[in-house]
ZAFI-643682 format. One line per 4 residues: their letters; for each residue y, z, x of N, C-alpha, C, O. Coordinates in steps of 0.1 Angstrom, whole numbers, plus 5000, padded with zeros to 4 digits. Example, Ala and Ser with C-alpha at 12.3 -4.5 7.8 and 13.67 -1.06 7.14 Angstrom:
as	4943,5078,5132,4955,5078,5123,4967,5078,5132,4967,5085,5142; 4978,5071,5128,4989,5071,5137,5000,5079,5129,5011,5080,5134
end
This chain:
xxxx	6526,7836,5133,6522,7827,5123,6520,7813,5129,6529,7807,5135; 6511,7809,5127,6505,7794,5129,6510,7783,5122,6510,7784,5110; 6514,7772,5128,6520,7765,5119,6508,7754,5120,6505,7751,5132; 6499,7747,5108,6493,7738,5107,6493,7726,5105,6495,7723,5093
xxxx	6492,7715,5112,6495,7703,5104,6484,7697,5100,6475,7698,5109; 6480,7689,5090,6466,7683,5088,6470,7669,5086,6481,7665,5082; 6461,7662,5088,6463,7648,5088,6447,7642,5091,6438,7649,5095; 6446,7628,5089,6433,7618,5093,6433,7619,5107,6442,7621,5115
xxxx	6418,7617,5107,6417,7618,5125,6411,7602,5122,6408,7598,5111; 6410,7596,5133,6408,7578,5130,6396,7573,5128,6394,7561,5127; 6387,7584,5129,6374,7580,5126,6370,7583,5111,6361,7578,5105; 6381,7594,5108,6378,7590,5088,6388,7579,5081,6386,7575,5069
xxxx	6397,7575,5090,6400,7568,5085,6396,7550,5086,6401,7541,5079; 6385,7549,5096,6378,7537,5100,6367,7538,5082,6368,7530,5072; 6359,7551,5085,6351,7551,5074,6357,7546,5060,6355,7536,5055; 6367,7557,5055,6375,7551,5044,6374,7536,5042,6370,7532,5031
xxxx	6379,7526,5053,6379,7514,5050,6369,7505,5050,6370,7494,5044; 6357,7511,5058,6344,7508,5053,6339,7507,5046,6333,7497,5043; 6339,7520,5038,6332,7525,5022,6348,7515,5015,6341,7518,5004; 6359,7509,5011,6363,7500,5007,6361,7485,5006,6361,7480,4995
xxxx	6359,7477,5016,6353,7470,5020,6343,7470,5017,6340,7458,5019; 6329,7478,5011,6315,7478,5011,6318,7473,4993,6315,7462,4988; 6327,7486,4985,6328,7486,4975,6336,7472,4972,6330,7468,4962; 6347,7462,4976,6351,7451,4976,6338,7441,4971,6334,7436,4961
xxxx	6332,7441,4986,6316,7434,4987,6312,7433,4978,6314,7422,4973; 6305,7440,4970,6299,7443,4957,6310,7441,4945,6304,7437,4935; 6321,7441,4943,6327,7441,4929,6328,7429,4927,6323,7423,4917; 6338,7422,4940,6342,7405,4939,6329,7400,4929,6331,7398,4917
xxxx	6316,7399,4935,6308,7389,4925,6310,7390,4911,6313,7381,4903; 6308,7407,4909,6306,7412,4895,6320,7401,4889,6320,7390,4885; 6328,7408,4891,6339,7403,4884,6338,7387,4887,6345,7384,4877; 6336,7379,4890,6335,7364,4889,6328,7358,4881,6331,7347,4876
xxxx	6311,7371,4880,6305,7370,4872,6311,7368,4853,6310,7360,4844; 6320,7381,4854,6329,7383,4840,6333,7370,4837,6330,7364,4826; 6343,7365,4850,6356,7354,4845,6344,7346,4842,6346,7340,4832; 6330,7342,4848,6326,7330,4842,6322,7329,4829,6322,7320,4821
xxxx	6317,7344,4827,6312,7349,4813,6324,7347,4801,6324,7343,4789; 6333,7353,4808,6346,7350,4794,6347,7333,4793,6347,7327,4783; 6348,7327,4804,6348,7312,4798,6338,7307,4793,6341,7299,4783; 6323,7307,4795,6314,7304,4779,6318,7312,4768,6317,7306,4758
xxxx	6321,7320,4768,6318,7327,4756,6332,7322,4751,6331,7317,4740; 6345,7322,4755,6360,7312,4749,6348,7298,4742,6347,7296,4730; 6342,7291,4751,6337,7276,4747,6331,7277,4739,6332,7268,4731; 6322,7287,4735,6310,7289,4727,6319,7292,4711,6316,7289,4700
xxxx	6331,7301,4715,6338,7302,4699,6345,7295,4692,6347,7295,4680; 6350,7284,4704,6358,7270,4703,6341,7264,4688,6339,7262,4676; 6332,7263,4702,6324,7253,4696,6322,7260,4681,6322,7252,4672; 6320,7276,4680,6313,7275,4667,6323,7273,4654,6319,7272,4643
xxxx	6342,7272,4660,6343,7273,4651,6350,7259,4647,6357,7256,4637; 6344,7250,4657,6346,7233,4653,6335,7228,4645,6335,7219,4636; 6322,7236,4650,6310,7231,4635,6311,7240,4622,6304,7236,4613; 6321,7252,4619,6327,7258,4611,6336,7248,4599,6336,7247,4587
xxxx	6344,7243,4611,6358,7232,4604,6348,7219,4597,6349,7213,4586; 6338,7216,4607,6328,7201,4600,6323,7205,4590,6326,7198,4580; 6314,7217,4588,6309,7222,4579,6319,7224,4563,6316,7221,4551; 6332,7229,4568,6341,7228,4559,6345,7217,4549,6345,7217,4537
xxxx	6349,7207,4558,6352,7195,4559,6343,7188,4550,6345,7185,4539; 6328,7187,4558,6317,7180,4545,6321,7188,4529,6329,7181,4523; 6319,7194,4526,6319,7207,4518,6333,7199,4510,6328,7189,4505; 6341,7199,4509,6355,7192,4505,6351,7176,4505,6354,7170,4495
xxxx	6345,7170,4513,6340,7154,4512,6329,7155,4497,6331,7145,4490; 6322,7163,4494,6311,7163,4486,6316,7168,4474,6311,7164,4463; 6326,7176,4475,6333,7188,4462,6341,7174,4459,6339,7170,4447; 6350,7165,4466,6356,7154,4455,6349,7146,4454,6355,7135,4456
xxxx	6336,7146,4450,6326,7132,4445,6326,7120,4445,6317,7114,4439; 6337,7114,4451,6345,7103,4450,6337,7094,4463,6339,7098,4475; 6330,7085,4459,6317,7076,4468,6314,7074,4479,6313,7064,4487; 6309,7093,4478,6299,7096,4486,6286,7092,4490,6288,7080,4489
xxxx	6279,7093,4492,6267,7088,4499,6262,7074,4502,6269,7063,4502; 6251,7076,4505,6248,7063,4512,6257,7047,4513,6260,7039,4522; 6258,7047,4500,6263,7035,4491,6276,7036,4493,6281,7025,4494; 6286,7047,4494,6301,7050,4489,6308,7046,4504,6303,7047,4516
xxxx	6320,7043,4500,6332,7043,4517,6338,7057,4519,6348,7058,4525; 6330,7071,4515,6338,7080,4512,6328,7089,4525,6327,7101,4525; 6325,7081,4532,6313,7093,4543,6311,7108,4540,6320,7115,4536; 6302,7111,4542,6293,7128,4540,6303,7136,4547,6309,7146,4543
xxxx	6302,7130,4560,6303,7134,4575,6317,7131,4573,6322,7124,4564; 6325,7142,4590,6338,7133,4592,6332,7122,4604,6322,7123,4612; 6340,7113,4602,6334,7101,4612,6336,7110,4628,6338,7122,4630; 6334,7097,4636,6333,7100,4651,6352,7099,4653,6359,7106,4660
xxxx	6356,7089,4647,6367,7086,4650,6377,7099,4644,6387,7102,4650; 6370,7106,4631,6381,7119,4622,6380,7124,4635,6390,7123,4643; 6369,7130,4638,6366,7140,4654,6376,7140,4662,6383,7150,4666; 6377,7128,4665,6384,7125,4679,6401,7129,4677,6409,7132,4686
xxxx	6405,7128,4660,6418,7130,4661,6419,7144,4655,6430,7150,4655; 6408,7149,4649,6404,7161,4645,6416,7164,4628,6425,7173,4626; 6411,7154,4619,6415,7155,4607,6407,7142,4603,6403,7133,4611; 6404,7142,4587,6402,7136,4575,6410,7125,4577,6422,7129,4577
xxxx	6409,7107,4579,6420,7106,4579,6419,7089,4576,6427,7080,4578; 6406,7090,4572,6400,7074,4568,6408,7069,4549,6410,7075,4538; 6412,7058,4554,6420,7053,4540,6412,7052,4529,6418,7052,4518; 6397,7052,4528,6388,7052,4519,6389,7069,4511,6389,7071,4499
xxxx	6391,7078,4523,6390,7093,4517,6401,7096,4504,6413,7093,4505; 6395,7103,4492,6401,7105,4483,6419,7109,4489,6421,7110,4501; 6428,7111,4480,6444,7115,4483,6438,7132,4483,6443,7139,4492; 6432,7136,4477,6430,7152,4479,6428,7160,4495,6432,7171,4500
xxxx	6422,7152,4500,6410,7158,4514,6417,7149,4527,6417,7153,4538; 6423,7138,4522,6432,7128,4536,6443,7143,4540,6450,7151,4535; 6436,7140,4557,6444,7151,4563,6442,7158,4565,6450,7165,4572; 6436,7161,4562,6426,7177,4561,6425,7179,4576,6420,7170,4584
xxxx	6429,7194,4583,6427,7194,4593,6415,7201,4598,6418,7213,4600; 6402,7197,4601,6392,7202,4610,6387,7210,4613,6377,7214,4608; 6398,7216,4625,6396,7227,4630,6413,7228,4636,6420,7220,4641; 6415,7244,4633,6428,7248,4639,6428,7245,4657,6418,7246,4664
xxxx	6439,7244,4661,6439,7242,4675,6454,7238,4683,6463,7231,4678; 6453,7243,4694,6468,7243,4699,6476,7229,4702,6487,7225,4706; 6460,7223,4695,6476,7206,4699,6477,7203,4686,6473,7211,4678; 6481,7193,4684,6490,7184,4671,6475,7180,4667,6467,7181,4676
xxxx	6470,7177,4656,6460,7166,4651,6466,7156,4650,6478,7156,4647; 6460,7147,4653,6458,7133,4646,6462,7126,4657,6467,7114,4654; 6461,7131,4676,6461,7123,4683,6445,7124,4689,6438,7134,4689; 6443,7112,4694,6430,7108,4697,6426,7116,4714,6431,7114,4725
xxxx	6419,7123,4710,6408,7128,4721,6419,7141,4727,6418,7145,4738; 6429,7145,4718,6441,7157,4727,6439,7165,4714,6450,7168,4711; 6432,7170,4705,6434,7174,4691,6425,7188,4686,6428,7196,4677; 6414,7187,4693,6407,7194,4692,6405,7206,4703,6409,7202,4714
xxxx	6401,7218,4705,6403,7229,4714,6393,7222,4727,6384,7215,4726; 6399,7227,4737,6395,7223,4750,6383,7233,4754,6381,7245,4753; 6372,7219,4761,6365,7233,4768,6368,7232,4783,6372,7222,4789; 6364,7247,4788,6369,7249,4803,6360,7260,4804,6361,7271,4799
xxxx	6350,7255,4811,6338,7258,4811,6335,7260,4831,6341,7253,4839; 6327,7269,4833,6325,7272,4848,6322,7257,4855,6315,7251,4846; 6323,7249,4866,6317,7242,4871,6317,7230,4863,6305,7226,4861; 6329,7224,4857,6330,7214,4851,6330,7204,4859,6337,7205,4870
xxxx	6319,7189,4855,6324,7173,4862,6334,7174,4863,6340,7184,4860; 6339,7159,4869,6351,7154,4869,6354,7148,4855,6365,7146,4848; 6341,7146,4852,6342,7138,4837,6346,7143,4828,6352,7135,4820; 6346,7159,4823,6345,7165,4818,6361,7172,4821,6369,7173,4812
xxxx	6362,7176,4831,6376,7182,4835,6386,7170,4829,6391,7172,4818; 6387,7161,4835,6395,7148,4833,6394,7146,4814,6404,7140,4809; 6387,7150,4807,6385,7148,4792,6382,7161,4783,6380,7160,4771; 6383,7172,4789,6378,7186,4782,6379,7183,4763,6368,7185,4757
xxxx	6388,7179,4756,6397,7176,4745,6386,7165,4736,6387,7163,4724; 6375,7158,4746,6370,7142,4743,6362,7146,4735,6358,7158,4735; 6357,7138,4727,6341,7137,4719,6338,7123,4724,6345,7113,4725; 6323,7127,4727,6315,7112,4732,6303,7113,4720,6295,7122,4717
xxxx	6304,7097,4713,6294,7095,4704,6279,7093,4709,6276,7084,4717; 6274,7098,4705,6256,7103,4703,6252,7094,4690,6256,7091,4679; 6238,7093,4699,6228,7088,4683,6218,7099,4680,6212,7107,4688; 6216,7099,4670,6205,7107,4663,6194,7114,4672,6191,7126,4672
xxxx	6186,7103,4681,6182,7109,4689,6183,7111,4701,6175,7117,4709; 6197,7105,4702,6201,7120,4715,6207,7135,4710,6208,7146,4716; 6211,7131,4696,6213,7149,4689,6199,7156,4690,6196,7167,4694; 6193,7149,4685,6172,7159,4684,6167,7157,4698,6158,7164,4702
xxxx	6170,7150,4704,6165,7155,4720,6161,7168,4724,6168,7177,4720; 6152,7171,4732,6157,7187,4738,6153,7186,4751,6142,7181,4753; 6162,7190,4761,6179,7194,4755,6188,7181,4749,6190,7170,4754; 6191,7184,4742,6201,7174,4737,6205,7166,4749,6205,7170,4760
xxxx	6207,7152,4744,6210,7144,4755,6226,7143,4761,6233,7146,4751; 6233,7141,4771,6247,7143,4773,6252,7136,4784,6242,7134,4790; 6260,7132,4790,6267,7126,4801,6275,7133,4810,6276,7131,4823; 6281,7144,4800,6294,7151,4808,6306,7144,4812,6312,7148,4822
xxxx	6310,7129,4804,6321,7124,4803,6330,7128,4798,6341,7123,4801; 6328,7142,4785,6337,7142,4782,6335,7156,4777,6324,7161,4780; 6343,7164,4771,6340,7177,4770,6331,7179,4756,6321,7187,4756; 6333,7175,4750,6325,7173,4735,6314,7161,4729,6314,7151,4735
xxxx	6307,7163,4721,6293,7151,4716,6297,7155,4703,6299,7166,4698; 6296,7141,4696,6291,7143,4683,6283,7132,4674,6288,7121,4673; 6275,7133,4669,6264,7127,4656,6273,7130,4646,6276,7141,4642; 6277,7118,4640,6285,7119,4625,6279,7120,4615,6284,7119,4604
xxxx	6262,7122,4619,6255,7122,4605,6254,7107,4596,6255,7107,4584; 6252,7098,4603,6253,7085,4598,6239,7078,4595,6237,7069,4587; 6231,7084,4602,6220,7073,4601,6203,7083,4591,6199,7095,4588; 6200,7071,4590,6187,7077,4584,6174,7081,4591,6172,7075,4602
xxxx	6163,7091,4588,6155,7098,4596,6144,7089,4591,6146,7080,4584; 6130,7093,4596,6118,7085,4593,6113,7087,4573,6105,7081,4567; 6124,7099,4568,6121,7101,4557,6128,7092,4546,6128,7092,4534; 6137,7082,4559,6147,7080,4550,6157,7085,4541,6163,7080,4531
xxxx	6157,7098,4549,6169,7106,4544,6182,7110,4556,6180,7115,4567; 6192,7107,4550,6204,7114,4561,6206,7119,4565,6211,7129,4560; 6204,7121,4580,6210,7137,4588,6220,7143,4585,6230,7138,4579; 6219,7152,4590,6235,7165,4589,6242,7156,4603,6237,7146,4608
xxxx	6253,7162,4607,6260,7161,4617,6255,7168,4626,6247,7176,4622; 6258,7169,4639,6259,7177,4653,6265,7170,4659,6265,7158,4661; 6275,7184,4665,6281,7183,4673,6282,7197,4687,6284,7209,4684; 6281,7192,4699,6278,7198,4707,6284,7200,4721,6292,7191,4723
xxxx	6283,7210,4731,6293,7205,4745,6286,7192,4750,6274,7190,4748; 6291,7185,4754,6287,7173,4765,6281,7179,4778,6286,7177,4788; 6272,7186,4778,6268,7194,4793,6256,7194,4793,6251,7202,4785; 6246,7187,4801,6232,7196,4799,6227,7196,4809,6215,7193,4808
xxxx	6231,7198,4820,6231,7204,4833,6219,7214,4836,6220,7223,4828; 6212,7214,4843,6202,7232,4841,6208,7234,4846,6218,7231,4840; 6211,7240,4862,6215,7247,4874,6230,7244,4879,6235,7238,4889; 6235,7249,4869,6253,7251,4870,6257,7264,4868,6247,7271,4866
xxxx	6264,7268,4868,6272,7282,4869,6275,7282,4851,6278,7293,4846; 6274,7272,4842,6276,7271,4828,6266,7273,4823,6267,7275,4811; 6255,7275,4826,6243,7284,4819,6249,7297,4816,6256,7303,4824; 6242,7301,4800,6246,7314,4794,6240,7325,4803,6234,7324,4814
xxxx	6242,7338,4794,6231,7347,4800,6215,7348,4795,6205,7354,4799; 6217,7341,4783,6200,7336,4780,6192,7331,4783,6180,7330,4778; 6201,7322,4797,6195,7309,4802,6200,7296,4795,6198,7286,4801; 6203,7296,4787,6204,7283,4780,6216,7276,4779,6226,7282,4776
xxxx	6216,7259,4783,6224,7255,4787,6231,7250,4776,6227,7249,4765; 6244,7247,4782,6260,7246,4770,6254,7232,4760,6256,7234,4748; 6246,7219,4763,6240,7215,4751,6233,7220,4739,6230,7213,4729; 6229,7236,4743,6221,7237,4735,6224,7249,4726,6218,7254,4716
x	6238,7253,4733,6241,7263,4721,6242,7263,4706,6245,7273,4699
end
């Protein structure tokens, strides 16, 4: 009886680590690809669901009637400044809607520029890293720009809906990433950059 032993001879086992290595080669990207994809798509739910909370917010400014529009101290909009602390929080605002918080988010409201959800986005400025939390005030027509106009000072933009159009009627608000970068790693997969989601 023969006794067999089997084992790698070292030339399959060179191969083995080749065809690993090859397969390595090729995944790393993909998957980097992912991690950048899961952080737009985290920013993009942040963002939709901070024009969600504005949306809300008007909606409750307009439902207590209390001197609204043009004429009234009771703004449409939340100001630039509610944004920034991410609550209702102007002394003019009715006792019903003062306080009102925004949008849900992992910090406290009602501190300035730390209140609102963070973006962390592929290939952030310094401006932008240094302030993810920020809103930087825009005018009208850096909201209708295309692309929207941006700095990247800060992680967030917003138009409080303040001013009047050639019709003489009030804009809505926008609010948007601070990004408008073409050729960054924060372009979606549609092409289209974080201003313009």
């Amino acid at each position: 009886m023969r006794n067999l032993r089997a084992g790698f001879t070292l030339i399959e086992l060179i191969l083995v680590i080749v065809i690993i290595g090859l397969l390595a080669a090729t995944a790393v990207p993909k998957f980097m690809d992912l991690h950048n994809d899961a952080k737009i798509a985290a920013v993009k739910s942040q963002l939709g669901a901070i024009r969600e909370g504005i949306n809300i917010a008007h909606g409750k400014i307009l439902a207590s009637g209390i001197n609204t529009g043009r004429t009234g101290d009771n703004p449409d909009w939340p100001t630039l400044d509610e944004m920034r602390r991410n609550r209702l929080e102007l002394s003019t605002r009715p006792q019903a809607i003062r306080y009102y918080q925004i949008v849900e988010s992992d910090k406290q409201a009602g501190k300035v520029n730390e209140s609102l959800p963070m973006v962390n986005l592929p290939e952030m400025t310094a401006g932008m890293s240094a302030n993810p939390r920020a809103v930087r005030d825009v005018s009208m027509r850096d909201a209708q720009y295309d692309p929207r106009r941006a700095d990247e000072t800060t992680g967030w933009a917003y138009y409080p809906g303040d001013e009047n159009n050639v019709h003489d009627r009030q804009e809505d608000a926008v609010f948007y990433v601070n990004d408008d970068r073409a050729n960054t790693e924060n372009i979606d997969a549609a092409g289209v950059r974080p201003s313009n989601w």
